[in-house]
C-alpha positions as CSV (number, residue, x, y, z in Angstrom):
1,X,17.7,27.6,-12.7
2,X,17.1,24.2,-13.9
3,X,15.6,24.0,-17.5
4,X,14.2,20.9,-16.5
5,X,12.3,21.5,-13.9
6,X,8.7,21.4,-16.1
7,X,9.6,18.0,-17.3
8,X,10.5,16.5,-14.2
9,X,7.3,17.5,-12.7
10,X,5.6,15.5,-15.7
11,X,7.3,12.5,-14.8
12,X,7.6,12.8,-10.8
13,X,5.4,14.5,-8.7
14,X,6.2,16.6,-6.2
15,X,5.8,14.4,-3.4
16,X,6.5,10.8,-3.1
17,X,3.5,9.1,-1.8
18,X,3.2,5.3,-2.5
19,X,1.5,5.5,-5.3
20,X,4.1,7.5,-6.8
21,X,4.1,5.2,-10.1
22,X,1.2,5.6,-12.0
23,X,2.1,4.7,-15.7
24,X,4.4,2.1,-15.7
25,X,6.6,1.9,-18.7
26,X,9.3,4.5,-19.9
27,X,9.1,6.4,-23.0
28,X,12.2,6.6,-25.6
29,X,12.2,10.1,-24.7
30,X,12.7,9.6,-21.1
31,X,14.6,7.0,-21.5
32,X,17.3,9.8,-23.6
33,X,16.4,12.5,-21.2
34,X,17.4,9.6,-17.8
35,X,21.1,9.4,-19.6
36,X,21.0,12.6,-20.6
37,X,20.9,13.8,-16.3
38,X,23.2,11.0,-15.7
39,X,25.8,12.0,-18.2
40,X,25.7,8.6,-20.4
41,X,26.4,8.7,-24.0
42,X,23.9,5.5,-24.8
43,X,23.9,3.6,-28.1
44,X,20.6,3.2,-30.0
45,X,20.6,-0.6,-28.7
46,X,21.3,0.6,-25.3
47,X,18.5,3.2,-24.6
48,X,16.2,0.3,-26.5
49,X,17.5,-2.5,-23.6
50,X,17.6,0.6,-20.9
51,X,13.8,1.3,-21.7
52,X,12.7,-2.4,-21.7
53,X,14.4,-2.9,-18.5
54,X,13.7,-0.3,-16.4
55,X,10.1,-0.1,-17.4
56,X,10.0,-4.1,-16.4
57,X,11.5,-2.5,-12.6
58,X,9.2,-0.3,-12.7
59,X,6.1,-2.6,-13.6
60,X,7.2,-4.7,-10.5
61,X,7.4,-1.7,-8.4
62,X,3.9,-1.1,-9.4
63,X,3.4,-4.6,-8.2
64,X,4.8,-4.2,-4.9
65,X,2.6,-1.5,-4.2
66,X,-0.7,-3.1,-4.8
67,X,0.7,-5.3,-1.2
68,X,-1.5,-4.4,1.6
69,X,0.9,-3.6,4.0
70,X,-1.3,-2.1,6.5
71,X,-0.4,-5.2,9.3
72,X,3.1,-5.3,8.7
73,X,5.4,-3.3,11.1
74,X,7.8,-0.8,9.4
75,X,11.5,-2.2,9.8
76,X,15.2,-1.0,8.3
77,X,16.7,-4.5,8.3
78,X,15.5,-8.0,8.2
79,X,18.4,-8.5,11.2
80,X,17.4,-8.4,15.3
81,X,16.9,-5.0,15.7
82,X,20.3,-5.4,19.1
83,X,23.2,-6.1,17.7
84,X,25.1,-8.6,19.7
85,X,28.3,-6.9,20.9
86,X,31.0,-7.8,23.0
87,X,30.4,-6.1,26.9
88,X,32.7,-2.5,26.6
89,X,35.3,-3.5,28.7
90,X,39.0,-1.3,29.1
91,X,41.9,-3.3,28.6
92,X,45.8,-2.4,28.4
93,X,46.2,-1.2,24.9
94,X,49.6,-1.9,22.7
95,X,52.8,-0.6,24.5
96,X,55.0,2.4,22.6
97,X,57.5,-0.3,22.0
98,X,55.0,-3.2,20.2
99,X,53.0,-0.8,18.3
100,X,56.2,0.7,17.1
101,X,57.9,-2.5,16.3
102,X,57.2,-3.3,12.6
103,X,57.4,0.9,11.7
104,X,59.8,1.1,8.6
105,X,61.4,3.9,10.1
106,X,61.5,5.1,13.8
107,X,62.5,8.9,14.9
108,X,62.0,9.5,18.7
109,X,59.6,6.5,19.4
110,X,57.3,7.9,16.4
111,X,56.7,6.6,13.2
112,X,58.8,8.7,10.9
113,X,57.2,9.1,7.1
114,X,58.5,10.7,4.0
115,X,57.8,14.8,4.0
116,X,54.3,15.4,2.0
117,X,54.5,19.2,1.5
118,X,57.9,20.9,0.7
């Protein structure tokens, strides 16, 4: 059972709607308790920089989600949504004898390697 379960539900709710940020600067506290998830022993000077800079992200977040958006089509890339590919066409593949030809060592027209497991 997570003993942080409580606090977490402080900071993020449940779901994540787009108007998940509501306050938008970091506390100290969170700030210790953020390194403290992620396993980072932080200096003083850190966790002071940490919480100036990610409440400045998410300030602009905050920003970004004031955008009405409502006319703008949903996309997962700014690139044409084909991708240009060559046509799938067979062709001859390598023969035995050119894949084979720059193998360090050869046993029965396979590449022979050094044992892994004695």
């Amino acid at each position: 059972m997570c003993r942080c379960k409580g606090y977490l539900n402080e900071i993020l709710p449940s779901a994540f709607p787009l108007d998940i940020i509501t306050r938008m600067s970091l506390t100290f506290e969170e700030v210790e308790y953020i390194a403290l998830l992620a396993r980072l022993d932080l200096s003083l000077e850190e966790k002071q920089r940490y919480q100036q800079q990610l409440s400045d992200i998410l300030e602009y977040v905050a920003q970004l989600q004031k955008l009405d958006t409502k006319n703008i089509m949903s996309t997962s890339s700014h690139l044409p949504s084909q991708a240009r590919l060559r046509a799938d066409v067979p062709k001859e593949g390598l023969s035995p004898e050119r894949a084979l030809e720059n193998a360090p060592d050869l046993e029965a027209d396979q590449f022979k390697v050094p044992p892994v497991l004695e």
